[in-house]
C-alpha positions as CSV (number, residue, x, y, z in Angstrom):
1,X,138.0,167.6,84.3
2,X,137.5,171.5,84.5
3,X,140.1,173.8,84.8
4,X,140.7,177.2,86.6
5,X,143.1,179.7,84.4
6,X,145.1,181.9,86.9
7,X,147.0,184.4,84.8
8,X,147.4,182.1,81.8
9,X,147.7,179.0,83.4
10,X,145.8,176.3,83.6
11,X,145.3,174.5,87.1
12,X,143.5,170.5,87.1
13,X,140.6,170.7,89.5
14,X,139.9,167.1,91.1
15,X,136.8,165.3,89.6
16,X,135.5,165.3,93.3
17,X,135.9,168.9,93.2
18,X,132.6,169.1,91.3
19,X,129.9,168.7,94.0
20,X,131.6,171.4,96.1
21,X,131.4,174.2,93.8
22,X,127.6,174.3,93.8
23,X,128.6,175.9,97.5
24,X,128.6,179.5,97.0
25,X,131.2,179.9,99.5
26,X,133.8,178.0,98.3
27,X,133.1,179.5,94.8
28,X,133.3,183.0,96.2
29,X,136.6,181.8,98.1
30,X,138.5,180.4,94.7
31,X,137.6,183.6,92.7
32,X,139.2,185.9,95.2
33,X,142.3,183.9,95.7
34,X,142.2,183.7,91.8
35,X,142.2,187.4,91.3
36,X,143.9,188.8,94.5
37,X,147.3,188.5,92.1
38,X,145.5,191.3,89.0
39,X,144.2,193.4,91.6
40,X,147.9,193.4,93.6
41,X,149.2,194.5,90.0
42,X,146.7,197.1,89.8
43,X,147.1,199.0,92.7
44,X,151.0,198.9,92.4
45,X,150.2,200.7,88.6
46,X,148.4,203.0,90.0
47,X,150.8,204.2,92.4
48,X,152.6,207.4,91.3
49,X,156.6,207.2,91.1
50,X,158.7,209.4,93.6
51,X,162.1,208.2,92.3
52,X,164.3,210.7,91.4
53,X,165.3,211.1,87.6
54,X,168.4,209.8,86.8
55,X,170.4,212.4,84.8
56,X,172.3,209.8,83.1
57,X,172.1,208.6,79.6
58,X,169.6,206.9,78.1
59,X,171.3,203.7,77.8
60,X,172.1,203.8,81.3
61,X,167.9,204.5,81.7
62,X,167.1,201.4,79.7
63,X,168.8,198.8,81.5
64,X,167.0,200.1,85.1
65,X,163.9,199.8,83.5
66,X,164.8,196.0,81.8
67,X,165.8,195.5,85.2
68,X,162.8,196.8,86.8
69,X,160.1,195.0,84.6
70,X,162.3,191.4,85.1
71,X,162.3,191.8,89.1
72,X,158.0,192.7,88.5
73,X,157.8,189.3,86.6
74,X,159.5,187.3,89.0
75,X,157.7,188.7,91.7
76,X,154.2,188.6,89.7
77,X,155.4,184.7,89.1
78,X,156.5,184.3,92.8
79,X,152.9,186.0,93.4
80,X,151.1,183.0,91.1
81,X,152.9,179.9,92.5
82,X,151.4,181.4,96.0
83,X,147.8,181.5,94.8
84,X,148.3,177.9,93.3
85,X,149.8,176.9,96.1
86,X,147.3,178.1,98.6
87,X,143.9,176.7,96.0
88,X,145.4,173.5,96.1
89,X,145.8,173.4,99.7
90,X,142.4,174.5,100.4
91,X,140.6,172.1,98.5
92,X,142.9,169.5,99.7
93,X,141.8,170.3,103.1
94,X,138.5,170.0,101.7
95,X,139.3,166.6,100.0
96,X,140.8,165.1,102.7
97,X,138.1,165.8,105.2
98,X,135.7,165.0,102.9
99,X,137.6,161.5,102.6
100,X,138.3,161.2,106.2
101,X,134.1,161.9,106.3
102,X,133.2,159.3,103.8
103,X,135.4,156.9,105.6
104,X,133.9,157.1,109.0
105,X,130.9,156.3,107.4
106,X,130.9,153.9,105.1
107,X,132.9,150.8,104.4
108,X,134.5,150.4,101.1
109,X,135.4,147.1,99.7
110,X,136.6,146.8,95.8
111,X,137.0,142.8,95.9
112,X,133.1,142.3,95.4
113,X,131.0,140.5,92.4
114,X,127.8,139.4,91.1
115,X,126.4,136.0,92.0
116,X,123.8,134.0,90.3
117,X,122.5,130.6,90.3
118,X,124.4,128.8,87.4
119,X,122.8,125.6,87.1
120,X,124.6,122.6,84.8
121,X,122.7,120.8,82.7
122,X,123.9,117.1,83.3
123,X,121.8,113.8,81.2
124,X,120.5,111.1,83.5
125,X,121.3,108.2,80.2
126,X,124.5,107.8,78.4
127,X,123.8,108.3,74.3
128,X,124.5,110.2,71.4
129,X,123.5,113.6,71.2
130,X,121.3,113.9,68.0
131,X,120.4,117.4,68.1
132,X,120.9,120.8,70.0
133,X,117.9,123.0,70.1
134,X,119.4,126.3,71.8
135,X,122.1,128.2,71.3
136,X,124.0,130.7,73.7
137,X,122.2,133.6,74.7
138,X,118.5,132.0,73.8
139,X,116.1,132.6,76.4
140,X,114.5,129.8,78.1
141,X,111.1,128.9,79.7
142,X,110.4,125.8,82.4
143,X,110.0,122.8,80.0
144,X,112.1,124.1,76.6
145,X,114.1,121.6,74.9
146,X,117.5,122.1,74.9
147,X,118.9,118.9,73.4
148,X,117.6,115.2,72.5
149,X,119.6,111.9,73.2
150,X,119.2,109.4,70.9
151,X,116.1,107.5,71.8
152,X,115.3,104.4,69.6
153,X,116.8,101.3,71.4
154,X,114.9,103.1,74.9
155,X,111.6,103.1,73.0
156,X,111.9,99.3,71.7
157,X,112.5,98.1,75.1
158,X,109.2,100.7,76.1
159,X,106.7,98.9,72.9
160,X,108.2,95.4,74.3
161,X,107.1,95.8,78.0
162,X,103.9,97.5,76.9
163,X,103.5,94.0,74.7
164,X,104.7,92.1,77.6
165,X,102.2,93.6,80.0
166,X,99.0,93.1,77.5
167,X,100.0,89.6,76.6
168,X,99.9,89.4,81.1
169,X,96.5,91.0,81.2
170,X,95.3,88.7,78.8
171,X,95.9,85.2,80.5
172,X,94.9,86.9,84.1
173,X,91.6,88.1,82.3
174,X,91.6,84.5,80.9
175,X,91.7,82.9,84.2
176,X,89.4,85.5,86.1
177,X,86.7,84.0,83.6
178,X,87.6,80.7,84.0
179,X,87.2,81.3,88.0
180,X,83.2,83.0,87.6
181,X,82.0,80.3,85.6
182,X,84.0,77.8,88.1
183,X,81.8,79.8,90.4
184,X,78.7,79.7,88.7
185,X,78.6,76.1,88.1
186,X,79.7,75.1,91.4
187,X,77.4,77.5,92.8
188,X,74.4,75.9,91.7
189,X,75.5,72.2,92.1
190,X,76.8,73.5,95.4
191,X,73.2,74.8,96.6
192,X,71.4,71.3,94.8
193,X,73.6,69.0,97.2
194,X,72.7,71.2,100.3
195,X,69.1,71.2,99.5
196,X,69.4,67.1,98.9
197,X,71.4,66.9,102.2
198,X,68.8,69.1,104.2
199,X,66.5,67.0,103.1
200,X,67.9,63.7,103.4
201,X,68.8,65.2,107.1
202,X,64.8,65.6,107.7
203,X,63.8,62.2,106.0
204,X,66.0,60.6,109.0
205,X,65.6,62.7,111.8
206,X,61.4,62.2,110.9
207,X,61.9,58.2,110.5
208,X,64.0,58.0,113.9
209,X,60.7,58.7,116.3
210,X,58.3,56.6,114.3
211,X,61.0,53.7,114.6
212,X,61.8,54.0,117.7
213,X,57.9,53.9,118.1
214,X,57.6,50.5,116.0
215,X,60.3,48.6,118.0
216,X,58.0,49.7,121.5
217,X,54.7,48.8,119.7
218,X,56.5,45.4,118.6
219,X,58.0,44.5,121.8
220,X,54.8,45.3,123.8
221,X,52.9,43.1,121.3
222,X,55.0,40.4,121.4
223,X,54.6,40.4,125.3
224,X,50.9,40.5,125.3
225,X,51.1,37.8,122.8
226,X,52.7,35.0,125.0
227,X,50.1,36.2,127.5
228,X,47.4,35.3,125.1
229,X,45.9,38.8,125.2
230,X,46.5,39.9,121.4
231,X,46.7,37.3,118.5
232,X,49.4,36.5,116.3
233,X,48.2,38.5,113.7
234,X,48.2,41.7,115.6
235,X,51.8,40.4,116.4
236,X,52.5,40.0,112.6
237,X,51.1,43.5,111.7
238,X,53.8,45.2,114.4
239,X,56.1,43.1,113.2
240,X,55.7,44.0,109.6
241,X,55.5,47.6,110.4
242,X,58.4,48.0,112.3
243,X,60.9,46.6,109.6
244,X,59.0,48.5,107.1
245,X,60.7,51.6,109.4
246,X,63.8,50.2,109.5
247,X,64.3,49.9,105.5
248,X,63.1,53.7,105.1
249,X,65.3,54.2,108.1
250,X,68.5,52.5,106.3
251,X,67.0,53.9,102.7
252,X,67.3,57.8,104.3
253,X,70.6,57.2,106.4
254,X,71.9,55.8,102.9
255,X,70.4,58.8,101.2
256,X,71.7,61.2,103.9
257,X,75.4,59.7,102.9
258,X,74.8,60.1,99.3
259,X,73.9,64.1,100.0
260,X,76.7,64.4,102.2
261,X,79.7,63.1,99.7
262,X,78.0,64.7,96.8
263,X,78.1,68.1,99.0
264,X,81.8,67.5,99.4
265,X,82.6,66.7,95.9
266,X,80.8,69.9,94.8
267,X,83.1,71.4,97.7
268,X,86.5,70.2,96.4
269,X,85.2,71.7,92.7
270,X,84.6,74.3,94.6
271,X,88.6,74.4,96.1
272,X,89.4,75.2,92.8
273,X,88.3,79.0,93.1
274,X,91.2,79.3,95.4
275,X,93.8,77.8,93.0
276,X,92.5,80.2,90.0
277,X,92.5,83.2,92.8
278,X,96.2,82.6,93.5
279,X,96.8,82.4,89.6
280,X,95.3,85.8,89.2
281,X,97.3,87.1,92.5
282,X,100.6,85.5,90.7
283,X,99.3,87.4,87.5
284,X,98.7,91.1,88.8
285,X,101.8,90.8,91.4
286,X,103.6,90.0,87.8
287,X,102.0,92.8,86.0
288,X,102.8,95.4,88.6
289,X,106.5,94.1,88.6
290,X,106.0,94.7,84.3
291,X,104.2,97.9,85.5
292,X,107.3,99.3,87.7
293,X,109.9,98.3,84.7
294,X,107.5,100.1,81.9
295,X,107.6,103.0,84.3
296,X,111.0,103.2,84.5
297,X,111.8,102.9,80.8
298,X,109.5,105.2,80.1
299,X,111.0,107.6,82.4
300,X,114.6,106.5,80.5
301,X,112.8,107.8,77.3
302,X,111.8,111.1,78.5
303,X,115.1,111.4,80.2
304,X,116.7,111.4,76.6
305,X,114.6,115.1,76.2
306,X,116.9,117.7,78.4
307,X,114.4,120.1,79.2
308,X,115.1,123.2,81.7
309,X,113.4,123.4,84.7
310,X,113.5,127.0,84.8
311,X,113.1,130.2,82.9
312,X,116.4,132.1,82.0
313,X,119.1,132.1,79.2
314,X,121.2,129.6,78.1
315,X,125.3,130.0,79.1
316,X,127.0,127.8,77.0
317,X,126.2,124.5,75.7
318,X,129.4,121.8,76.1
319,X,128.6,119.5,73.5
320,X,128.1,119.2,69.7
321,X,125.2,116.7,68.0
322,X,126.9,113.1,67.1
323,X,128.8,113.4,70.7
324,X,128.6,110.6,73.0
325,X,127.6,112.0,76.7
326,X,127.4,109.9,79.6
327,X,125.5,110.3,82.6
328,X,126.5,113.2,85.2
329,X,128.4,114.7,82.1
330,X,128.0,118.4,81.6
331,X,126.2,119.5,79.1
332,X,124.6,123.4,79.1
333,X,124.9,125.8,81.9
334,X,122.0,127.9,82.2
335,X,120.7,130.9,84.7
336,X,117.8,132.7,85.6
337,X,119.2,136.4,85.4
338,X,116.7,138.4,87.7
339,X,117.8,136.2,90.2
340,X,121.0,137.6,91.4
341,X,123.1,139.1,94.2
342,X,126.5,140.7,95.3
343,X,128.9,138.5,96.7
344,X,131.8,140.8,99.1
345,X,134.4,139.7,102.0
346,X,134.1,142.2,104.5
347,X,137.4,142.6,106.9
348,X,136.0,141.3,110.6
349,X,137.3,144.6,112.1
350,X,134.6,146.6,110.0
351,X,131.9,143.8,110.3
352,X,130.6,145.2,113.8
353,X,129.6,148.4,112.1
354,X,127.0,146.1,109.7
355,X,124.0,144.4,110.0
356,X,121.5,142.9,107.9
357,X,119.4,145.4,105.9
358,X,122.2,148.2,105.7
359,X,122.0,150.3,102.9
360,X,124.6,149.4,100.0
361,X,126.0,151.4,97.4
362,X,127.4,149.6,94.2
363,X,129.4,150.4,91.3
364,X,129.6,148.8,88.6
365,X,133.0,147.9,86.6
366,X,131.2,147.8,83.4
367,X,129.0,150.9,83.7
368,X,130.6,153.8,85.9
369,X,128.2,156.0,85.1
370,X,125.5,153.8,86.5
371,X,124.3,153.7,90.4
372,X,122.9,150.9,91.8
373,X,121.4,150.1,95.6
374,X,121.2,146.8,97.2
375,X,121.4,146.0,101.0
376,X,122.6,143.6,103.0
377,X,120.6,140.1,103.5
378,X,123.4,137.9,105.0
379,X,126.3,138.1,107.1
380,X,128.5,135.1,107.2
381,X,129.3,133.1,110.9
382,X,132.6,131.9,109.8
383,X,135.2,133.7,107.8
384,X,136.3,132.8,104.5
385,X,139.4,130.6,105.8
386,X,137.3,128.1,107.4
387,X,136.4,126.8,103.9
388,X,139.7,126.7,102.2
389,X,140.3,124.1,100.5
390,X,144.0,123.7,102.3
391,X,144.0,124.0,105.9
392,X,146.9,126.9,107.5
393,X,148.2,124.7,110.8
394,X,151.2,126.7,112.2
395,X,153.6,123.9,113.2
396,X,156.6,125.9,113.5
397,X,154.8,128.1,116.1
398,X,155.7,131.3,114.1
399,X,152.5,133.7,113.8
400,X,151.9,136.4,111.5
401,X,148.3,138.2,112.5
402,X,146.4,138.7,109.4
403,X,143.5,139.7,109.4
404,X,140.3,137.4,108.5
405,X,137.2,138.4,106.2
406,X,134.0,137.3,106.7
407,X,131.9,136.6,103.5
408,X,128.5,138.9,103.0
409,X,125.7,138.4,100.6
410,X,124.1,141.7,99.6
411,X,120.2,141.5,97.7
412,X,120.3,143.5,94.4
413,X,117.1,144.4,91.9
414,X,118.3,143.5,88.0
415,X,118.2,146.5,85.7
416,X,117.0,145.8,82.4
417,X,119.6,142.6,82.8
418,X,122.4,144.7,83.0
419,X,124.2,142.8,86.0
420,X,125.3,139.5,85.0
421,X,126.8,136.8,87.3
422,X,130.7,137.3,87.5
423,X,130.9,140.8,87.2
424,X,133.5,142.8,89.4
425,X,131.6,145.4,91.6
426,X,132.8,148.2,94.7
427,X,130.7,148.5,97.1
428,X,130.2,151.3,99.8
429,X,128.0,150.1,102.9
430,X,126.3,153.5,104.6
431,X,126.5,152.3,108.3
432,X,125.7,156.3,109.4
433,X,122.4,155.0,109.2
């Protein structure tokens, strides 16, 4: 704090004093109040005497001049408080238009702080905690380990579905093998009885013309034999030849029978392709259900690993190794700090002077002689009593007006991570913009 020194003493100049007295003026101004007093004395000095010489003794001489030199000092002390009086004045004009200025154009609030996303760190398994690999204050990257759960009875049950699964793929690559060479053998007998039964088919339908044939050749020589015109050995001969045609006739019918139940035998074998195809259905529905189980024991083992998802520092860690945690439970709170902002409830008779983007001024509890600049990026829609916890119903029908605050979110840059979450800030919104 400087000081002015009017005629050995000292006078306290305001700290906001300081960025006037760069102005000439006011300089100018102070020194000539400050010396007006010496100059006063001066002149009155220099001014010659035209009282009249007392012609009485000398004693009588020295106590008008003690007399004299104590009215000079009260009046030289009367002069002094004046000066004071009138410098303080001044610059409290100054100050308080200055004030009134700074005021109009800005909006202080002091109840203000930094916010930042503080994440817990919560397990997903109940277990021991078998070891802690951060401390407070590490820095953290996306993926570090911060702490292990104990993992031995999760990675048993993961090597016995594994087993459980191979042991499945085994049998269903058992019975897939057992299907192709169902289907191979089949295949073949399957394509011998067709060929048999084609054949067979065309042995009959060959033998039904040339029998039908036989039995008109018979019957016409039968009837030209009571007539006498052919003999009976002509008659024999169509005789013989039509029930040669009627045993190959029976013999390919019979044949044609044969083909046809073999075909259908070879068929049923064949049925059994469908029964080993719903065996290996059974088997991979299984082994997917196996499948879904490894997958979520698996994902219970690497839940037992608490790693971070993002990059930052570590809090505060809430647990020591040998402590039994279960799921939900807190267990490290962690931030990112270049990720931050200002947190300020602005009274809703000042918020119509704001708006989004407004230039912000912010000090700092922590470092006064710091200046930071943010600006404003939201502006609630409801005050802050909307989300109190106990509602403020006015049953008695008494009302005290009080006015609200409406909560405002201003963007901040970190510097060199001075700004941590929690810290009480002013703020000064310029809204002479």
């Amino acid at each position: 704090m400087n000081r002015a020194t009017t005629g050995g003493s000292a006078v306290a100049m305001p700290p906001l004093a300081h960025q006037f007295m760069a102005n000439g003026l006011l300089s100018n101004c102070i020194q000539f109040l400050l010396n007006w007093p010496r100059r006063r004395g001066v002149e009155e000095k220099s001014m010659p005497d035209t009282t009249d010489i007392d012609p009485r003794s000398d004693a009588d001489a020295s106590s008008v001049s003690e007399a004299a030199a104590e009215n000079a000092r009260r009046l030289k002390a009367r002069k002094r408080r004046f000066v004071i009086a009138l410098v303080i004045g001044v610059l409290g004009t100054l100050f308080g238009g200055l004030e009134i200025h700074d005021r109009v154009t800005n909006i202080h609030e002091v109840d203000a702080r930094i916010g930042g996303d503080l994440i817990t760190v919560s397990s997903r398994v109940a277990g021991w905690v078998t070891a802690i690999s951060v401390s407070e204050g590490d820095g953290i990257q996306p993926g570090t380990i911060l702490m292990s759960i104990d993992a031995r009875e999760s990675a048993l049950k993961v090597r016995e579905l594994e087993a459980q699964i191979m042991s499945l793929r085994a049998e269903k690559d058992r019975t897939l093998a057992e299907k192709n060479l169902v289907d191979k053998e089949t295949a073949s007998k399957l394509k011998s009885e067709q060929a048999r039964l084609a054949s067979a088919q065309v042995t009959v339908s060959s033998l039904e013309p040339q029998l039908e044939l036989a039995r008109r050749e018979h019957e016409r020589s039968k009837s030209l034999f009571q007539t006498r015109v052919v003999s009976r050995r002509q008659l024999d001969q169509a005789e013989s030849e039509l029930k040669k045609l009627e045993r190959e006739y029976r013999i390919a019918v019979a044949d044609l029978h044969a083909a046809e139940a073999k075909t259908a035998e070879v068929e049923a074998e064949r049925g059994r392709l469908a029964v080993l195809d719903s065996a290996v259905a059974v088997y991979t529905h299984r082994e997917s259900e196996l499948q879904a189980k490894l997958d979520e024991q698996r994902l219970d083992l690497s839940d037992r690993t608490i790693r971070s998802a993002i990059k930052g520092v570590v809090d505060k860690t809430f647990v020591e190794v040998g402590e039994y945690v279960t799921p939900g439970q807190r267990l490290a709170l962690i931030h990112d700090p270049e990720v931050i902002w200002i947190d300020a409830n602005i009274k809703e008779t000042d918020i119509r002077k704001t708006k989004v983007g407004d230039l912000v001024q912010v000090s700092v509890d922590a470092y006064p002689d710091r200046k930071f600049t943010g600006r404003i990026k939201v502006i609630g829609n409801a005050t802050t009593a909307e989300f109190a916890l106990l509602p403020s119903p006015n049953p008695s029908g008494n009302f005290t007006k009080i006015t609200q605050r409406l909560p405002v979110r201003i963007a901040i840059d970190q510097q060199d991570r001075l700004l941590r979450p929690g810290m009480m800030v002013e703020i000064k919104i310029d809204v002479d913009q």
